[in-house]
N, C-alpha and C positions, 0 to 999 in steps of 0.2 A: 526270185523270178516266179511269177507268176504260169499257170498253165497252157494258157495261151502263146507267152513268149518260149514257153518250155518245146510247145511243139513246132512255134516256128524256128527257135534254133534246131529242132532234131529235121526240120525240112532241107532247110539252109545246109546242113553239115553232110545230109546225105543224098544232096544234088536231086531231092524231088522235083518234078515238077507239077507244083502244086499250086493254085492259087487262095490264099485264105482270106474269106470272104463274111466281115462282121454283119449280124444282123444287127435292123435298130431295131425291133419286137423281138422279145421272146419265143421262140417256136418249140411247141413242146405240144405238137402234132404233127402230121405230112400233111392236111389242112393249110396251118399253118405257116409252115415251111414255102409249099408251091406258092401261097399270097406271098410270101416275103421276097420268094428269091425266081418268082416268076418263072419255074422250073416243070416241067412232068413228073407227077408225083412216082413214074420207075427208077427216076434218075436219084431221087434222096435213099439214100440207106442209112441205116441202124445197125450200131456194133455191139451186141448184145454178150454179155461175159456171163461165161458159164465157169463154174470147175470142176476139171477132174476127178478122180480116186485118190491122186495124190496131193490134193489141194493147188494146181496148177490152170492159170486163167486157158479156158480157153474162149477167143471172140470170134462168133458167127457174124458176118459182115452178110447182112440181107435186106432187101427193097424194103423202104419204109413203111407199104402198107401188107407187109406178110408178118406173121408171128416165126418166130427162131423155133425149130423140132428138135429138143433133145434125142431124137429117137434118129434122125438125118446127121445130125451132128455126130453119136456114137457111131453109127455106119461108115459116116467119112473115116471114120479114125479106126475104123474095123475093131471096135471095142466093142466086148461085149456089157461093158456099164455106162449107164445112162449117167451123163453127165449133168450135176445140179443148177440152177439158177443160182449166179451169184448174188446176194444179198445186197443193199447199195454200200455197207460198208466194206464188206469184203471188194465187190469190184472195185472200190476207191483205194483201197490196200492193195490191192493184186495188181491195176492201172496207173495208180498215180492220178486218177483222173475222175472226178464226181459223175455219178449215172447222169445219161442226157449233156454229155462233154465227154465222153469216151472217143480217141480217135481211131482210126482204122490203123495206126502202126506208130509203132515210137516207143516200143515198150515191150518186153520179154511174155509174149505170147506162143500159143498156136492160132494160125491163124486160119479160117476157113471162108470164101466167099462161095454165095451163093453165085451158079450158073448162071441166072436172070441180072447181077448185077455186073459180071464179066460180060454182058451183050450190051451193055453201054458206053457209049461216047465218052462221054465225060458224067461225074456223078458229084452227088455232094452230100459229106458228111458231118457228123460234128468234130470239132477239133480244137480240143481244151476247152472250149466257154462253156459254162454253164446257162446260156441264155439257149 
């Protein structure tokens, strides 16, 4: 089963409702993205996996054109250590999921969303595809 089916079975089983929406370009910007999917570029987010102290994912869920703050990140979690950027192999070890295919849930995280992406309707993430 590939990644794609992987996260539409974890939708399907746990009554998301969700709709998954293939691109036929590669978007691998919010440039990108808003041409493909004719969207506001506050509405795309990015799931950015950090980890821990204890080698444990954690994924910042933030508006596509903001950068992830370790520094906001550790606060949420009222830690006082700065959580590292994971690596693309480690996020693919830690997710299941290759960097730029990371979904917002389906998989043993902490999970953090940004306030700016809880103020929208409806959002769109990546979810399994590496495209």
């Amino acid at each position: 089963m590939n990644n794609e089916e992987k996260f539409k079975q974890y939708l399907q089983t746990n009554n998301v409702d969700a709709e998954l929406i293939k691109c036929e370009e590669s978007c691998h910007s919010v440039e990108q993205a808003v041409n493909e999917l004719g969207v506001n570029p506050e509405q795309l987010v990015k799931n950015i996996c950090m980890v821990n102290g204890e080698g444990k994912p954690i994924i910042a869920i933030i508006q596509g054109n903001y950068k992830a703050s370790r520094k906001r990140v550790a606060s949420t979690l009222d830690s006082s250590t700065l959580p590292e950027m994971a690596s693309m192999q480690e996020a693919e070890t830690l997710t299941g999921y290759a960097v730029g295919g990371i979904p917002p849930c389906g998989y043993e995280a902490t999970f953090i969303i940004d306030q700016r992406v809880m103020e929208q309707q409806t959002i769109y993430a990546s979810a399994g595809s590496d495209k």
